[in-house]
MOPAC internal coordinates of N, CA, C and O (Angstrom, degrees):
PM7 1SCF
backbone

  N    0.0000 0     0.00 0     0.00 0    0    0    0
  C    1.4508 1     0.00 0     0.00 0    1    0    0
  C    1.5347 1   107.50 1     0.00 0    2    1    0
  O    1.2310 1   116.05 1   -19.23 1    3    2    1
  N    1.3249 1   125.10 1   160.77 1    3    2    1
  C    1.1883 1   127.99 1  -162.48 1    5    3    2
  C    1.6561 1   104.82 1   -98.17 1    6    5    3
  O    1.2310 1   128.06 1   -43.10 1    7    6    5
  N    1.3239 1   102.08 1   136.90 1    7    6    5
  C    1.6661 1    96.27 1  -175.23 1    9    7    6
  C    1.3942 1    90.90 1  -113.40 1   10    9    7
  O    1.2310 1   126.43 1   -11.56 1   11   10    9
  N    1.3767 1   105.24 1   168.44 1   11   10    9
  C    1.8895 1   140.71 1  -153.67 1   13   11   10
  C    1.5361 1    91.99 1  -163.88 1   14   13   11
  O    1.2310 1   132.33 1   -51.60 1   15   14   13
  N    1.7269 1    93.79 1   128.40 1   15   14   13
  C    1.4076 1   126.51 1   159.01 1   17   15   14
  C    1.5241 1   106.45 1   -97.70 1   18   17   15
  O    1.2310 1   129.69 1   -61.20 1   19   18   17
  N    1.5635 1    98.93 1   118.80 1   19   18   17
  C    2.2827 1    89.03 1   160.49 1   21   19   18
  C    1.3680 1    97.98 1  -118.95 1   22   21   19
  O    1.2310 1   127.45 1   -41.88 1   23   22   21
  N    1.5581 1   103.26 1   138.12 1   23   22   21
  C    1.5978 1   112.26 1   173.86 1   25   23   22
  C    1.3499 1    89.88 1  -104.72 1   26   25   23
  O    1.2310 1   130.73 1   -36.93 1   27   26   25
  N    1.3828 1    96.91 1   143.07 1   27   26   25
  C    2.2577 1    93.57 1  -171.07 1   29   27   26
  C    1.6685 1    94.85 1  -143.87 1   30   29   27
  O    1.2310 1   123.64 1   -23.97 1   31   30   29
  N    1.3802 1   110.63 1   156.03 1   31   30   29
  C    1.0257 1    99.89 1   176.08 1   33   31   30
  C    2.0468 1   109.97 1  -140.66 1   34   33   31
  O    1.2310 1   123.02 1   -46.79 1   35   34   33
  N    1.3214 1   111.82 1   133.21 1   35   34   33
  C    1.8311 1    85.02 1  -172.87 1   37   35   34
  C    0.9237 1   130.09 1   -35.29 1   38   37   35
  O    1.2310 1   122.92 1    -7.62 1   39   38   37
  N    1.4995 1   112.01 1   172.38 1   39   38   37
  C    1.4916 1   114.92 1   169.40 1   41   39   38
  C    1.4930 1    99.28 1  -104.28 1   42   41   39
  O    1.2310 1   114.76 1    19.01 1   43   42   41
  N    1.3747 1   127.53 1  -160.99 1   43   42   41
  C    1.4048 1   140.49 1   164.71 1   45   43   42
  C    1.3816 1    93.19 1   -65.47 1   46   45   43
  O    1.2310 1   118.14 1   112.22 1   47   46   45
  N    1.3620 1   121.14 1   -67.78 1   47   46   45
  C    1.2699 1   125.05 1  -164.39 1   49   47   46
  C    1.6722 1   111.98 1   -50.20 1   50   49   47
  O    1.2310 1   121.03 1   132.44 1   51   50   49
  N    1.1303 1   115.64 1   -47.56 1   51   50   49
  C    1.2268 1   134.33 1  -167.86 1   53   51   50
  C    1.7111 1   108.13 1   -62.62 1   54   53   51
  O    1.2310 1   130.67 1   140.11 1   55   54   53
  N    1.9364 1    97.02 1   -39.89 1   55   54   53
  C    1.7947 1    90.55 1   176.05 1   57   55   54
  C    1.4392 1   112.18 1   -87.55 1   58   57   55
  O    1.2310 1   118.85 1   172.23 1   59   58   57
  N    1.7036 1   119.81 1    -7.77 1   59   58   57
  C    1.4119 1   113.65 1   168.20 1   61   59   58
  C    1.5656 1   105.86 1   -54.11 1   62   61   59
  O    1.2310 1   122.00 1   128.03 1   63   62   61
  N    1.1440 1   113.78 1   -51.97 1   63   62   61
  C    1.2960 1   123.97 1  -179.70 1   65   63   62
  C    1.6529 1   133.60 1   -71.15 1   66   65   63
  O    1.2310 1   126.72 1  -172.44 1   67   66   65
  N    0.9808 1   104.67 1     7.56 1   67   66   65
  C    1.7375 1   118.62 1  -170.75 1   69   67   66
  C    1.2497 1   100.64 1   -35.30 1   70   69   67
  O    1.2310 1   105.24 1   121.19 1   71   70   69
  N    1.3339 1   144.92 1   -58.81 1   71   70   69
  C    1.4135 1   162.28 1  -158.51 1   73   71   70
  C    1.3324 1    85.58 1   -31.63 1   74   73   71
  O    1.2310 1   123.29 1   120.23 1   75   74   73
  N    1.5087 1   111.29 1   -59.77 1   75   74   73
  C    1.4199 1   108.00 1  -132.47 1   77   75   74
  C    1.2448 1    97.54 1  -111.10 1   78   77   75
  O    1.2310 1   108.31 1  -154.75 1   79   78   77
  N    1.3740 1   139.45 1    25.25 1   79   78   77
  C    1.7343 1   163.22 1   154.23 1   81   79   78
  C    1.7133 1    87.92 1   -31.64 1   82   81   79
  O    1.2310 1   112.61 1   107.44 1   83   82   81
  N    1.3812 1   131.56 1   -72.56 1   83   82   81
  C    1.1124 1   101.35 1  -163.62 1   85   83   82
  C    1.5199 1   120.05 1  -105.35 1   86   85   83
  O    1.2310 1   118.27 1  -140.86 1   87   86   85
  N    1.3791 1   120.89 1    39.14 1   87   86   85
  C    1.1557 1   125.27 1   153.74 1   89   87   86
  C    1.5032 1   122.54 1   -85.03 1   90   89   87
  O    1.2310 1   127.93 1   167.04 1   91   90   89
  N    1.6856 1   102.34 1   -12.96 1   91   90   89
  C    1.4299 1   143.85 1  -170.83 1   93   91   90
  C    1.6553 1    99.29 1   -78.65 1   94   93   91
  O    1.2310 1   119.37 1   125.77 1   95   94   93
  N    1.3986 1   118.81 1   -54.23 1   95   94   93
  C    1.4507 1   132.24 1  -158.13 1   97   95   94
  C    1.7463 1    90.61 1   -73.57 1   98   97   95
  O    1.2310 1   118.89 1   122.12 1   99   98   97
  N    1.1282 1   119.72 1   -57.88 1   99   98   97
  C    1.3675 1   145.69 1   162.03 1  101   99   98
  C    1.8653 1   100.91 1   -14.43 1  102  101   99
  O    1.2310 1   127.76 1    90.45 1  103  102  101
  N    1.5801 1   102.66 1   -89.55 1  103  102  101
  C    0.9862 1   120.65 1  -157.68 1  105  103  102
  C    2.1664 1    95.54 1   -66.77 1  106  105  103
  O    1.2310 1   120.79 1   143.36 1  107  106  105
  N    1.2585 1   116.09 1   -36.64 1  107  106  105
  C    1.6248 1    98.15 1   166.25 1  109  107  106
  C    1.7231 1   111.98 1   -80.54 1  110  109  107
  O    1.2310 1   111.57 1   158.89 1  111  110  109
  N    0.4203 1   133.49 1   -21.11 1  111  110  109
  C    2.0215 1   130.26 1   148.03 1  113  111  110
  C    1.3123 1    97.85 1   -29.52 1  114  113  111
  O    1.2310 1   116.87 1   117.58 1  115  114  113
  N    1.3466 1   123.56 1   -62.42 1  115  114  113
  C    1.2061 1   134.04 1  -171.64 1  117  115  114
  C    1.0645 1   123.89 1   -47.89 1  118  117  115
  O    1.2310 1   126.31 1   119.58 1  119  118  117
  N    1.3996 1   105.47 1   -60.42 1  119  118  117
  C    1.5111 1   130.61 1  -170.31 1  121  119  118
  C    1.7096 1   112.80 1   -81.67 1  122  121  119
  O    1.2310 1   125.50 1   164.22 1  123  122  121
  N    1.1931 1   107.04 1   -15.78 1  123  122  121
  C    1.4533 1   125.94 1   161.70 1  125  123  122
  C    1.8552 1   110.82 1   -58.60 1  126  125  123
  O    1.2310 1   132.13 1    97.91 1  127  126  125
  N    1.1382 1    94.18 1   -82.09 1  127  126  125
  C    1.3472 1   108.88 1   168.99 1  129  127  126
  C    1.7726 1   122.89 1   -19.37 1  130  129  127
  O    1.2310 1   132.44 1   105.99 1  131  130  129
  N    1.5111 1    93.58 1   -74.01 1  131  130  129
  C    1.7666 1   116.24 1   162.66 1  133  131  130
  C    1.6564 1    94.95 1    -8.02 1  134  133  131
  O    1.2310 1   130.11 1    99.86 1  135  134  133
  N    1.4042 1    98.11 1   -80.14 1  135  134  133
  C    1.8810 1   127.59 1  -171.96 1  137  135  134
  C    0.9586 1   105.97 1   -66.63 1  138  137  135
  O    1.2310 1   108.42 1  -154.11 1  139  138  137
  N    1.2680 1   139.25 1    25.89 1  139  138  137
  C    1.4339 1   140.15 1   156.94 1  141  139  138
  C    1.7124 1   128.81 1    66.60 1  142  141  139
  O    1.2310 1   132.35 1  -167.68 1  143  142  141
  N    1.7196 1    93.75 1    12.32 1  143  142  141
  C    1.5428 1   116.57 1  -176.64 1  145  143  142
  C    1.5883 1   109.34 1  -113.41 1  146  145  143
  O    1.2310 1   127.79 1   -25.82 1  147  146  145
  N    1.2264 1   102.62 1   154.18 1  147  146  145
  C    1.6907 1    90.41 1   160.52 1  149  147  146
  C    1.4006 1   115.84 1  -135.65 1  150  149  147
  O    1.2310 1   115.42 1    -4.21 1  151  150  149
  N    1.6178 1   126.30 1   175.79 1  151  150  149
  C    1.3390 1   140.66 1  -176.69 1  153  151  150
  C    1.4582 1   107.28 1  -104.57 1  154  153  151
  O    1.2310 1   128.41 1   -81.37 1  155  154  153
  N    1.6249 1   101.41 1    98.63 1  155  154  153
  C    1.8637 1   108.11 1   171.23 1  157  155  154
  C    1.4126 1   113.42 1   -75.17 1  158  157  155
  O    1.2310 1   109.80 1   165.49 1  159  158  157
  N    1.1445 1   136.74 1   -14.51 1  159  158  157
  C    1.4653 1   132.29 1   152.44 1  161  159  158
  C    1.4797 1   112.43 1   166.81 1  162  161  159
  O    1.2310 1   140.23 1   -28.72 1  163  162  161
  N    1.3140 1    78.36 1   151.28 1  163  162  161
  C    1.9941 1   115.71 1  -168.12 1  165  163  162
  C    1.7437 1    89.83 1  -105.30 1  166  165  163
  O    1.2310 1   137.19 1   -57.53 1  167  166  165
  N    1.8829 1    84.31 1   122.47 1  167  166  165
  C    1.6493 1    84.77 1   160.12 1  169  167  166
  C    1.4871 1   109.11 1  -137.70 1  170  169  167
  O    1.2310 1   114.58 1   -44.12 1  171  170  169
  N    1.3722 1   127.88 1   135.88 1  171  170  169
  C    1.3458 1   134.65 1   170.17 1  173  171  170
  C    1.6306 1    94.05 1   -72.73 1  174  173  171
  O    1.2310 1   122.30 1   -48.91 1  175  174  173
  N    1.6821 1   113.19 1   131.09 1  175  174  173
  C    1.3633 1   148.70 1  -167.08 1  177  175  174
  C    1.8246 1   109.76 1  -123.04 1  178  177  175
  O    1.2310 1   129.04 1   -17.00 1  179  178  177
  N    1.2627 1   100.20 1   163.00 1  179  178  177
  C    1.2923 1    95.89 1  -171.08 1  181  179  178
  C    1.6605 1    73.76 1  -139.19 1  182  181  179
  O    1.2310 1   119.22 1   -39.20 1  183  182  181
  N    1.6737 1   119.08 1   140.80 1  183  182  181
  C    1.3713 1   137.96 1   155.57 1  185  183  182
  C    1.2518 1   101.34 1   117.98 1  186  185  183
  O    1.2310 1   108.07 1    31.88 1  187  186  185
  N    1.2823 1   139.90 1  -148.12 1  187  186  185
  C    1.0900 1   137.97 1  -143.98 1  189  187  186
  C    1.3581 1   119.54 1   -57.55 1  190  189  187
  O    1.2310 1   115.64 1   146.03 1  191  190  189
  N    1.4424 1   125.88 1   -33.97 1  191  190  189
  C    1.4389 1   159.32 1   163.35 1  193  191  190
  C    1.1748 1   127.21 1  -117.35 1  194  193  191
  O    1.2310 1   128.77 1   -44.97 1  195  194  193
  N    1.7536 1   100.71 1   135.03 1  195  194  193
  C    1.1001 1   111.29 1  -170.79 1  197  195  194
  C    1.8317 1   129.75 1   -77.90 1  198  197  195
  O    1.2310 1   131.51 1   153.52 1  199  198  197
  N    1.2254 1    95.38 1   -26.48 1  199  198  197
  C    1.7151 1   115.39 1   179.71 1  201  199  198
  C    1.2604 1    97.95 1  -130.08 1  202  201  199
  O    1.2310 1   127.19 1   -43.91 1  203  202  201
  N    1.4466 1   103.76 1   136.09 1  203  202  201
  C    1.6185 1   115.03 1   153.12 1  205  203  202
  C    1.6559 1   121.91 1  -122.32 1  206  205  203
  O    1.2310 1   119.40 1   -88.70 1  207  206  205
  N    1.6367 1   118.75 1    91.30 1  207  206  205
  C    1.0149 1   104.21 1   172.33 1  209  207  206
  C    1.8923 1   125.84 1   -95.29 1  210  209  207
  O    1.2310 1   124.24 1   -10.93 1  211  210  209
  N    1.2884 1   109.46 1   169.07 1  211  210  209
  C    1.3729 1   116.80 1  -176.58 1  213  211  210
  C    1.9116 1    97.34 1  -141.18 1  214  213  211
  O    1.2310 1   140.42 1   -65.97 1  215  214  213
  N    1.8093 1    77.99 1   114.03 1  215  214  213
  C    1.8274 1   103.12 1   178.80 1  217  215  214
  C    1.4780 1   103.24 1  -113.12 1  218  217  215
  O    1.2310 1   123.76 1   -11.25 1  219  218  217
  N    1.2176 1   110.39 1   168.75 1  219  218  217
  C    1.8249 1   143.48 1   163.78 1  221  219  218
  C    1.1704 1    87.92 1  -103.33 1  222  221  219
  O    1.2310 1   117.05 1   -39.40 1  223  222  221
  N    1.7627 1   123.22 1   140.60 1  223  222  221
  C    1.6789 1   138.76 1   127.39 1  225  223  222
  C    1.5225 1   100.75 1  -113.13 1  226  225  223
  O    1.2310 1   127.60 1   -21.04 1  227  226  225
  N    1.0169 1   102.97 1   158.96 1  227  226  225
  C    1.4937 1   112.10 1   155.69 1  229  227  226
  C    1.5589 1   119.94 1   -58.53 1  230  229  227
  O    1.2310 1   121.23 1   145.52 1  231  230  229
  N    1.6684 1   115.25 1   -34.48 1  231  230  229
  C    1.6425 1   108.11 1  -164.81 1  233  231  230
  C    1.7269 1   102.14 1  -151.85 1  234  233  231
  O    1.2310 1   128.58 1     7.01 1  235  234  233
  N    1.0045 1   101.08 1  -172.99 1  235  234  233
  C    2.1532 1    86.39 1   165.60 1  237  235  234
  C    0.7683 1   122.21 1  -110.04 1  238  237  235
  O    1.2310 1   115.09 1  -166.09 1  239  238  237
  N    1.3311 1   126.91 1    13.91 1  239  238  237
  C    1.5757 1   144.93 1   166.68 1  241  239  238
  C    1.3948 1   109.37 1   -64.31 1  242  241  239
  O    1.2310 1   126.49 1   128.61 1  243  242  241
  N    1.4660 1   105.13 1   -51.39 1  243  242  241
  C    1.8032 1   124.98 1  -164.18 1  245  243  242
  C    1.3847 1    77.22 1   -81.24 1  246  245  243
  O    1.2310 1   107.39 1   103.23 1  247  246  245
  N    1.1355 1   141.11 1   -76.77 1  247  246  245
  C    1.3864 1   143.48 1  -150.92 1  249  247  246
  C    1.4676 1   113.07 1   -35.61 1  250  249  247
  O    1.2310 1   119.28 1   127.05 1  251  250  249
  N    1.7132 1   118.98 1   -52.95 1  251  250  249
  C    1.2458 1   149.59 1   161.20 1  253  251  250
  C    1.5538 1   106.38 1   -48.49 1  254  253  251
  O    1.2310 1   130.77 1   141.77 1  255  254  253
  N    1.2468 1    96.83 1   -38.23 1  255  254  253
  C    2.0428 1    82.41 1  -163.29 1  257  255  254
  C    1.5790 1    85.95 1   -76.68 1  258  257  255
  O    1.2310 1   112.79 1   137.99 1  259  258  257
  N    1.2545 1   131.22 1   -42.01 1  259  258  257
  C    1.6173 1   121.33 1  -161.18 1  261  259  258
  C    1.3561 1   117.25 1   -61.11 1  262  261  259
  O    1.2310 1   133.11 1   146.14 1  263  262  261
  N    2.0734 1    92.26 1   -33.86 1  263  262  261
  C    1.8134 1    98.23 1  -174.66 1  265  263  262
  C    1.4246 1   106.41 1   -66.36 1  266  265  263
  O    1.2310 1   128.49 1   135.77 1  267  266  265
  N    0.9639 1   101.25 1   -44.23 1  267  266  265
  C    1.7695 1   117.38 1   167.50 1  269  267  266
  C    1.7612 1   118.79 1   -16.40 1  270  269  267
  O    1.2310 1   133.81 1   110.20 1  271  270  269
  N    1.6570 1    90.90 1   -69.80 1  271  270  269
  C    1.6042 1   114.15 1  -166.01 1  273  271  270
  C    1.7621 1    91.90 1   -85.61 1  274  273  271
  O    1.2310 1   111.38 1   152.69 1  275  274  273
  N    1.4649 1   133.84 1   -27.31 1  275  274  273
  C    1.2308 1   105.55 1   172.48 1  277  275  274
  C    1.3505 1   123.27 1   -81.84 1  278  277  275
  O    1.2310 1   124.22 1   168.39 1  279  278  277
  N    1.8378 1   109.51 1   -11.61 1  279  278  277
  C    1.7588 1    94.86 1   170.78 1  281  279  278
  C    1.9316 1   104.19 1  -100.46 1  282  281  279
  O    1.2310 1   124.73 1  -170.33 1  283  282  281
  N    1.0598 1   108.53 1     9.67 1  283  282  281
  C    1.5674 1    95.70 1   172.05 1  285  283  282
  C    2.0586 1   103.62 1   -81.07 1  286  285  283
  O    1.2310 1   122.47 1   151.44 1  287  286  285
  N    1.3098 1   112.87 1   -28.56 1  287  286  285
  C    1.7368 1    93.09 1   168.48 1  289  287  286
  C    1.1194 1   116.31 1  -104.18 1  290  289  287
  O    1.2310 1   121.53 1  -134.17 1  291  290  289
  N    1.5968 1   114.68 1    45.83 1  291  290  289
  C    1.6076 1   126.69 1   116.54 1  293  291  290
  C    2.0430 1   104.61 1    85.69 1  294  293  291
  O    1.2310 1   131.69 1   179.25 1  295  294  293
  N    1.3844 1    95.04 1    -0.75 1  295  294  293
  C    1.8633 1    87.86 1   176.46 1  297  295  294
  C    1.3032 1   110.48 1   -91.59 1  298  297  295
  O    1.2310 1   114.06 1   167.89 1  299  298  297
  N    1.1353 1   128.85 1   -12.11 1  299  298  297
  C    1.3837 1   130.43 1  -165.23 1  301  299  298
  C    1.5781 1   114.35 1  -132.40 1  302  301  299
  O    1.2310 1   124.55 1   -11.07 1  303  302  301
  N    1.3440 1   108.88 1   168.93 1  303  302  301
  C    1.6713 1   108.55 1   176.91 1  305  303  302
  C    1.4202 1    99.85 1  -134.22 1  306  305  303
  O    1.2310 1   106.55 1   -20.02 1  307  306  305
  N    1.1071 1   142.61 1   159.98 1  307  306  305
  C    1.5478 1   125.06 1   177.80 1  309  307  306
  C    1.5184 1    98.21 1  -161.51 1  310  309  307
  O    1.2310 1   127.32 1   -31.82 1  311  310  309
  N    1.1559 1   103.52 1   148.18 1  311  310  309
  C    1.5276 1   135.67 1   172.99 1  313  311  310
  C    1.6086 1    97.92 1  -121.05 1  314  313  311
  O    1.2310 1   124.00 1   -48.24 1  315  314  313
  N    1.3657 1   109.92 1   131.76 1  315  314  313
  C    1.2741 1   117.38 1  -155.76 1  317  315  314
  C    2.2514 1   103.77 1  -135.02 1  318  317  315
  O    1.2310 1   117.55 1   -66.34 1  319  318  317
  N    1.1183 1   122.28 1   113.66 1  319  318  317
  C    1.4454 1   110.50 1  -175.12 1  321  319  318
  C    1.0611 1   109.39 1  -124.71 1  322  321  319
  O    1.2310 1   113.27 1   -53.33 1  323  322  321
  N    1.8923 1   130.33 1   126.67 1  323  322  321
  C    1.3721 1   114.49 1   160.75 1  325  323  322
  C    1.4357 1   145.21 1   -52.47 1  326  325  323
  O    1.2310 1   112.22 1   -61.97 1  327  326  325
  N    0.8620 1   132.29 1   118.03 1  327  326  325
  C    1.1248 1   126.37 1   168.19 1  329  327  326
  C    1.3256 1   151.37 1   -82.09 1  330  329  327
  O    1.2310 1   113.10 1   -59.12 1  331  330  329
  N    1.6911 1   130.64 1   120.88 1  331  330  329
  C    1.3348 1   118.67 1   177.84 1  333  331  330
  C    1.2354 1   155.84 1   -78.48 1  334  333  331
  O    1.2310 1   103.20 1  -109.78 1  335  334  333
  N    1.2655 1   148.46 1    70.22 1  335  334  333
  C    1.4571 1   137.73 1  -124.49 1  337  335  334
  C    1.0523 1   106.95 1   -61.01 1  338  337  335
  O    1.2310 1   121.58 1    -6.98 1  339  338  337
  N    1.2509 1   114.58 1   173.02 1  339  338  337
  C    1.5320 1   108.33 1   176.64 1  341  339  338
  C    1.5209 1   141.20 1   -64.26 1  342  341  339
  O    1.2310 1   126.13 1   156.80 1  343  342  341
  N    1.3725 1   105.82 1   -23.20 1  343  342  341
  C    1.6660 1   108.50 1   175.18 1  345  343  342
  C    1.7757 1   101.54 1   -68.33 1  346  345  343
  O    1.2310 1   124.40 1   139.90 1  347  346  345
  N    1.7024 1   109.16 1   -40.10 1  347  346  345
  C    1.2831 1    91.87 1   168.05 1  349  347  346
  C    1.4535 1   151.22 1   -80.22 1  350  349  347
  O    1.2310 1   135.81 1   167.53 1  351  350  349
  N    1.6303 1    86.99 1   -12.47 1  351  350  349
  C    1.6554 1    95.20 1   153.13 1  353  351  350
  C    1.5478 1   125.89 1   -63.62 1  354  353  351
  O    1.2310 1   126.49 1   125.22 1  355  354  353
  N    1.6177 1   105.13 1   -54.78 1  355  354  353
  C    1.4068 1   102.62 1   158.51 1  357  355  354
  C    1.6731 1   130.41 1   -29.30 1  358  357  355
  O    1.2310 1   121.58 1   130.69 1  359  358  357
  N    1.2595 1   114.59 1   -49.31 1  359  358  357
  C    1.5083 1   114.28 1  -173.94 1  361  359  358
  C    1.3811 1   108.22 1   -89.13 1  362  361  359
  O    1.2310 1   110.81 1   151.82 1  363  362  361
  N    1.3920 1   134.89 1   -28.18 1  363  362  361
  C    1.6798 1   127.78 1   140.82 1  365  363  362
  C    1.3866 1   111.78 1   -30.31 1  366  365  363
  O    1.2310 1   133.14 1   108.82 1  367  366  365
  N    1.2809 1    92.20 1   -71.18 1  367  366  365
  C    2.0645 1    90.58 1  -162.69 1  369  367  366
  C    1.9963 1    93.55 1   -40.94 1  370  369  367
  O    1.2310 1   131.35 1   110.43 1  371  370  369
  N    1.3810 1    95.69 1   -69.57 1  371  370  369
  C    1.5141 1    93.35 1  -165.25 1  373  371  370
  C    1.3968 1   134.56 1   -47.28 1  374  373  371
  O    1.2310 1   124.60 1  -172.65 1  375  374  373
  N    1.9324 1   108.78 1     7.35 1  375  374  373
  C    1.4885 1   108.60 1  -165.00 1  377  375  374
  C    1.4794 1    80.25 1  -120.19 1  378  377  375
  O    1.2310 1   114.15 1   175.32 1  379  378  377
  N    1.3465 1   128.67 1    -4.68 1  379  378  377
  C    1.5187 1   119.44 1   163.65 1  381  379  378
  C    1.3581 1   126.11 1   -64.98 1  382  381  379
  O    1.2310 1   120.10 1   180.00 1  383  382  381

């Protein structure tokens, strides 16, 4: 399955709300799932961004709809990148 890095960083809204950050982590686990992907781990970061998580989707459609639905309730901002594992980096490099 295809993995995705989001570097995210709060919103205003999101640090009014800090409390409840990991009822947040929780509830996109969740919402991961729904979409048939999941979140191998959430890490609170210090520097440019505040969260760095790393998910599975099936496609970048699903991937997109989640980044989607986690900045439409407004706590987060995210920059979102696919990622290649390594066998598929391996077979890139080698078709260069």
């Amino acid at each position: 399955m295809p993995a995705y890095i989001s570097l995210m960083t709060y919103t205003d809204q999101g640090l009014r709300t800090i409390k409840k950050s990991t009822n947040s982590a929780d509830s996109a686990r969740h919402m991961a799932e729904e979409l048939g992907g999941s979140i191998d781990q959430i890490y609170l970061t210090m520097g440019n961004y505040d969260i760095v998580a790393i998910a599975d989707f099936p496609d970048d459609a699903t991937a997109a709809t989640f980044v989607l639905r986690m900045g439409a309730l407004g706590n987060v901002k995210a920059t979102t990148l696919k990622a290649f594992q390594e066998d598929a980096f391996r077979m890139i490099v080698d078709a260069v």
